[in-house]
C-alpha positions as CSV (number, residue, x, y, z in Angstrom):
1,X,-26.1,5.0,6.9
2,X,-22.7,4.0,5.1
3,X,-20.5,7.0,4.3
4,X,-21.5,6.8,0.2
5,X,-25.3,5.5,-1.0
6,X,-24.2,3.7,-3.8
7,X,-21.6,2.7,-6.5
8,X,-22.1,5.4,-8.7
9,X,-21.5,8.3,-6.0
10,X,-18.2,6.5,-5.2
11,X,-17.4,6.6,-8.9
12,X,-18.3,10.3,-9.2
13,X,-16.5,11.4,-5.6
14,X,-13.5,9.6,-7.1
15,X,-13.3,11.0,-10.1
16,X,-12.0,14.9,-11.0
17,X,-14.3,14.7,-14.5
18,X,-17.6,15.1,-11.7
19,X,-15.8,18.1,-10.0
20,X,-16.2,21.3,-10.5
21,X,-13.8,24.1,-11.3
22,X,-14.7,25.7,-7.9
23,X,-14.0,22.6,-6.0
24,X,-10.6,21.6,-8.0
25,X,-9.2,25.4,-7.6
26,X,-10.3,24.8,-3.7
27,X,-8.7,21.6,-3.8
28,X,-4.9,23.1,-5.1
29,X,-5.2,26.2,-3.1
30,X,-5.2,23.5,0.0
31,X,-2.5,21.8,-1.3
32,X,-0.6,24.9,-2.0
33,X,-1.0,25.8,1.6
34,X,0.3,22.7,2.8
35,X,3.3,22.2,0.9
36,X,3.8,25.7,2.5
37,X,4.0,24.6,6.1
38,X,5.6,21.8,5.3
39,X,8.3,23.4,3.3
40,X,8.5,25.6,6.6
41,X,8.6,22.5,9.2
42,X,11.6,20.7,7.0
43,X,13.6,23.6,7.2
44,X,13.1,23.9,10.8
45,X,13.8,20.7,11.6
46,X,16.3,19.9,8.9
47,X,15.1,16.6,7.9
48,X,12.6,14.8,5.7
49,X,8.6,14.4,6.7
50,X,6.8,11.4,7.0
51,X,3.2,11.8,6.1
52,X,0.0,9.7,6.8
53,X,-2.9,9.8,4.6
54,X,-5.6,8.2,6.2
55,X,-8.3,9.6,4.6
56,X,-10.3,8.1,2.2
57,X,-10.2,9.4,-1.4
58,X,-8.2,9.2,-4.8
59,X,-4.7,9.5,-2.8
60,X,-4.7,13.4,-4.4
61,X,-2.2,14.9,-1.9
62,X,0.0,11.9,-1.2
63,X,0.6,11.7,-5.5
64,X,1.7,15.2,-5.4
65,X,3.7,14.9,-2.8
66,X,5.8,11.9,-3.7
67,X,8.8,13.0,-4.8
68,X,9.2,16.2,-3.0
69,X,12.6,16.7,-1.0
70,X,11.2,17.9,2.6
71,X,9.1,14.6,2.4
């Protein structure tokens, strides 16, 4: 069975208007928590991340990341 059943549930998965407000507060509370620890690993190591999204998705954590210092 592929991973979505049809166009329109890509569409909707992809798309923050289909989410709800339970799943977008989720959503920033994870991101909070990982800008966190790696906020925490930059200034332990002193330089700059490199980050791999490989995940498939909308690209949500990699646009809010760009531009950060520690990455």
């Amino acid at each position: 069975m592929n991973m979505y059943d049809n166009e329109n549930t890509v569409h909707k998965s992809f798309n923050d208007t289909y989410l709800s407000e339970d799943l977008l507060q989720a959503q920033w509370a994870e991101f909070t928590e990982l800008k966190k620890v790696i906020s925490e690993v930059y200034l332990r190591k002193g330089n700059p991340l490199s980050l791999l999204d490989i995940g498939i998705g909308s690209a949500r954590i990699a646009r809010h990341l760009n531009g950060i210092p520690e990455m």
